[in-house]
Structure formats: structure tokens, C-alpha cells
C-alpha positions, -999 to +999 in steps of 0.1 A: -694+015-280-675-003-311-675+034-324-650+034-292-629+003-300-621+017-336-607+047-319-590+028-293-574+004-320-565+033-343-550+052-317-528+023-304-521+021-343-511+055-346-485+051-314-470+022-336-461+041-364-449+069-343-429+047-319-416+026-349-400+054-369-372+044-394-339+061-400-349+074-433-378+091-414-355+113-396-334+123-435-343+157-451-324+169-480-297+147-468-295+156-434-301+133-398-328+158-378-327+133-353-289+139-349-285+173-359-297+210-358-294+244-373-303+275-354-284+311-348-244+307-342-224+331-319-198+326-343-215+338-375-251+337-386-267+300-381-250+275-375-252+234-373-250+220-339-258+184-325-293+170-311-272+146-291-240+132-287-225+120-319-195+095-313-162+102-339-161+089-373-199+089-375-208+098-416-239+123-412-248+125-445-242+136-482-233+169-492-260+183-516-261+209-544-248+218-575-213+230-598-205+265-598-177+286-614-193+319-591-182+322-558-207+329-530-218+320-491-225+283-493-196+276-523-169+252-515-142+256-539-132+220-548-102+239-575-093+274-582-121+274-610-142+248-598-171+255-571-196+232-557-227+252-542-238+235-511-279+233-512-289+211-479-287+224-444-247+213-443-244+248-457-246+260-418-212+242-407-189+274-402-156+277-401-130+267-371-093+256-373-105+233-345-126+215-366-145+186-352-159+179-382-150+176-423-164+179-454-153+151-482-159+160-521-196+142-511-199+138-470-200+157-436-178+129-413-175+136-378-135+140-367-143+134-326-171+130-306-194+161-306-214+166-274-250+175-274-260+218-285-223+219-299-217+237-326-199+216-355-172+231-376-149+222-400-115+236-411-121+257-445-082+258-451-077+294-446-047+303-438 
């Protein structure tokens, strides 16, 4: 019978820690899971799309990775010989001249509200 109480009190216990997860919890590599989402795009390859509404001028998160003078997929070229390999899951924003979202020299900010399962993009200055 107290053999049942433990597990009673452990489980409850358990529930806590669930129930009382912390922002950081929810950060990988920079990234809010909790807010965001990367699975295949109809636009091209995967793409990052919202978990659930995300209101204008939210900051998601940092942009990760390293320098680079080669180009490649996931490069965003910050001068004409100057590259910054993006590393973290914001890799997976494509490309859109109706951007609803941008990418500073460190952060993804959201430019409107972005509904829940839309896809987020960002202008990548093509012309």
C-alpha cells in the first residue's frame, strides 16, 4: 500500500514538471518549438511554418551559424564577399517578396501576424 502512495506522489510530481515547463524548455538551437515548425514546403523543399498564431513584431529567436566566403543553400550573404552560414532550423524560412517575416544580421522578427500551419518567409532581396 505505501509502495502505492510513492507512485501516486511521484506521478502527481511528474505532472508538475510537465505542466510547469519554462520558455527555455521549448528553445533548441535557438529556435521556439512551441511556436514554430519545419516540415515539407509546397514552395521549395522544407519549409518553417507556425505552431500557432504568432502576433507582429514577435522576435523568435537568434540566427545561428558561422562566417563563410563560399556560397551555398543556407548562406546569407551579409556583403558581396562576406557570407554567414545559417546552422539552426531558421535555415528553412524560404523566400517570398511577401515576406511576413525578416532576418536581422542576428534575429528572425515577425513583420505581421502569422496564423497557425503558415508558412513564414522572408524577402531575400532578389530582384
Amino acid at each position: 500500500m505505501a509502495e502505492d502512495k510513492t507512485k501516486s506522489k511521484k506521478s502527481k510530481k511528474d505532472k508538475k514538471k510537465k505542466n510547469g515547463k519554462k520558455a527555455k524548455d521549448f528553445i533548441v538551437d535557438g529556435v521556439p518549438t512551441d511556436l514554430v515548425y519545419v516540415k515539407k514546403s509546397k514552395i521549395h523543399g522544407k519549409g518553417m511554418f507556425a505552431a500557432k498564431r504568432i502576433k507582429k513584431d514577435v522576435t523568435l529567436g537568434p540566427l545561428l551559424g558561422r562566417p563563410t566566403k563560399k556560397d551555398g543553400t543556407y548562406v546569407l550573404w551579409l556583403t558581396e564577399k562576406k557570407g554567414f552560414r545559417v546552422t539552426n532550423d531558421y535555415r528553412f524560412i524560404n523566400h517570398s517578396k511577401k515576406a511576413n517575416c525578416a532576418l536581422t544580421d542576428t534575429e528572425v522578427v515577425t513583420l505581421k501576424s502569422i496564423k497557425p500551419d503558415e508558412e513564414l518567409f522572408h524577402d531575400y532581396g532578389w530582384e
